[in-house]
Each structure stands twice: as C-alpha cells, then as structure tokens.
C-alpha positions as CSV (number, residue, x, y, z in Angstrom):
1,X,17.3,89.5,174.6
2,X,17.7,92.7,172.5
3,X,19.3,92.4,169.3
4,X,21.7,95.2,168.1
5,X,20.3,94.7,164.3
6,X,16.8,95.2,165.5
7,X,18.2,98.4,166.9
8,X,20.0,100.0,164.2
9,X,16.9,99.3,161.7
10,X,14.9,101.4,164.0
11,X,17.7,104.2,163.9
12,X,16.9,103.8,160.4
13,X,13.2,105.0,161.3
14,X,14.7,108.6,160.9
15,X,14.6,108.8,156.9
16,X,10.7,108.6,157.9
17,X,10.6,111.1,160.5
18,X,10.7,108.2,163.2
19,X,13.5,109.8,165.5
20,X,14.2,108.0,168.9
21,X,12.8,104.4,168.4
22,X,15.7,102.6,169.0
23,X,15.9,104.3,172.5
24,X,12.7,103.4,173.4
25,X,13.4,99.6,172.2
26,X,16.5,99.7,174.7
27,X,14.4,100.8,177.5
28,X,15.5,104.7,177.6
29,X,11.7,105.4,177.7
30,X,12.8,109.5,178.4
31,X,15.3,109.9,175.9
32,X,13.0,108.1,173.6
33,X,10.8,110.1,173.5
34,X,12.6,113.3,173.5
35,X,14.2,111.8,170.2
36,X,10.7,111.4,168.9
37,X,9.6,115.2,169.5
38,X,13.1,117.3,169.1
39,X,13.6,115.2,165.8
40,X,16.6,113.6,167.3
41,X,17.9,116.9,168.9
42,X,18.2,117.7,165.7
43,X,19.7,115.1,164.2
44,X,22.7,115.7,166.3
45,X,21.7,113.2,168.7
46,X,20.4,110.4,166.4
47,X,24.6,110.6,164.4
48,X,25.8,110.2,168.1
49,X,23.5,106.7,168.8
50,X,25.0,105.2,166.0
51,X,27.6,105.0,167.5
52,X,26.9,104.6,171.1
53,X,23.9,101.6,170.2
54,X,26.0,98.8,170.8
55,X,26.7,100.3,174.1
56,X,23.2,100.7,174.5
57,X,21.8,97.2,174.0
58,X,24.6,96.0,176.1
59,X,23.6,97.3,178.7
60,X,20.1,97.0,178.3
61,X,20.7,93.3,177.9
62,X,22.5,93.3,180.9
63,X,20.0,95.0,183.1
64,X,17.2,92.6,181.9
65,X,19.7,89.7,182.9
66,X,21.5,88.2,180.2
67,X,24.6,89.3,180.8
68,X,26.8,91.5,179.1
69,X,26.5,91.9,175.2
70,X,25.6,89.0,173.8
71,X,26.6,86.0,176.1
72,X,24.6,84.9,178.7
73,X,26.7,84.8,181.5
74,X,25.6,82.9,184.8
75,X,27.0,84.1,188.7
76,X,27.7,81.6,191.3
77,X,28.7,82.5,193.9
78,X,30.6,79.9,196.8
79,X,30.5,81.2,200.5
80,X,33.5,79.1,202.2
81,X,33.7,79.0,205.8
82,X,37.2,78.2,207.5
83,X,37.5,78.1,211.3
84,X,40.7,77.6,212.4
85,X,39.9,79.5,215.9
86,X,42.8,78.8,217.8
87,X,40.8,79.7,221.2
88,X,40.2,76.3,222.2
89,X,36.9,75.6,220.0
90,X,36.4,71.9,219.3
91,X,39.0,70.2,216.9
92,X,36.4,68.7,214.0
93,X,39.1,66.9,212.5
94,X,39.8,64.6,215.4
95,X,36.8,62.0,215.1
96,X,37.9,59.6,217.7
97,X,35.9,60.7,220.4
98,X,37.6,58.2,223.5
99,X,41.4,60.6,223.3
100,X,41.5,63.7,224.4
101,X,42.1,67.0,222.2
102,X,45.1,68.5,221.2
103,X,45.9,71.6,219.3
104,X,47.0,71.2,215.7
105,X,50.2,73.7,214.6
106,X,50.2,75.6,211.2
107,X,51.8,73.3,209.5
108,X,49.3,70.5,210.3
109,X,46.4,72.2,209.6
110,X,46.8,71.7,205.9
111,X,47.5,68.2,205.7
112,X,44.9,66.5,203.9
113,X,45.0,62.1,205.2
C-alpha cells in the first residue's frame, strides 16, 4: 500500500534536482519521467502535485486494490434469485408431494411459516 508521506518526501526530491519521483512511486511512469527531464515543467507542475498527491495515491492505492485512500475496503457481492413465475412453474414451497398444486396470490407469497 502507498503511503502519502512516502510521497511528499519524494516531492521533496526537487531541492536536489529530483523532479517527478513521486509520480513514478504512484505508478504515472509517463509523467514521471517527464517531471524528471522538463524539471517538473518547470516547476509549475511539481507546485500543482502538491496538491493533487493525495489524489494521486488514492487512486493508485485503489488500482493496486486496497481500496480507496487508506481503508481497505472489501466487495461482496450477493446474486439473489426470486422466481415467482406465475406461468404454472412448480410451487417449491408446497413440500407435500401426495396434494395437488395450487397457485399462491400476492399476498401469500410473502408469508414466511
């Protein structure tokens, strides 16, 4: 997981001439390294990520699957299945198999015994 201190002591890399890193640390391998060789376009570029690298690591973070920021966040996702076909399909709620099968009305179908 990418930490959003790690990333703004690599913005820090500028005072050394190290323009970029904490693009490439976030995965934005292109900008990166355009950072590196237009000395941050100019330094123009390198004020605007400080304020955009939150941002940044977010969605890094995300994309490597930890959710967004810094929670790990977990999907589950439930498929229900209701068929309440009212074209004579077999009634699975009646279990006794010797009486014949009758059709339940709206109201019945959400009674729970």
């Amino acid at each position: 997981m990418l930490s959003t201190g790690v990333a703004y002591l690599l913005w820090f890399g500028c005072l050394f001439g190290l323009f970029g890193l904490h693009r490439l640390y976030a995965g934005k391998v292109f900008t990166g390294v355009l950072g590196l060789l237009t000395l941050g376009l100019l330094g123009i570029g390198q004020l605007l990520d400080l304020f955009l690298i939150p941002s940044m690591i977010a969605r890094a973070n995300a994309r490597n699957g930890y959710g967004y920021g810094n929670r790990n966040t977990n999907t589950v996702v439930v498929n229900v299945h209701n068929n309440n076909s009212r074209r004579g399909g077999r009634d699975d709620y009646d279990d006794d198999e010797d009486r014949p099968r009758r059709r339940r009305g709206p109201a019945e179908d959400f009674k729970f015994d």
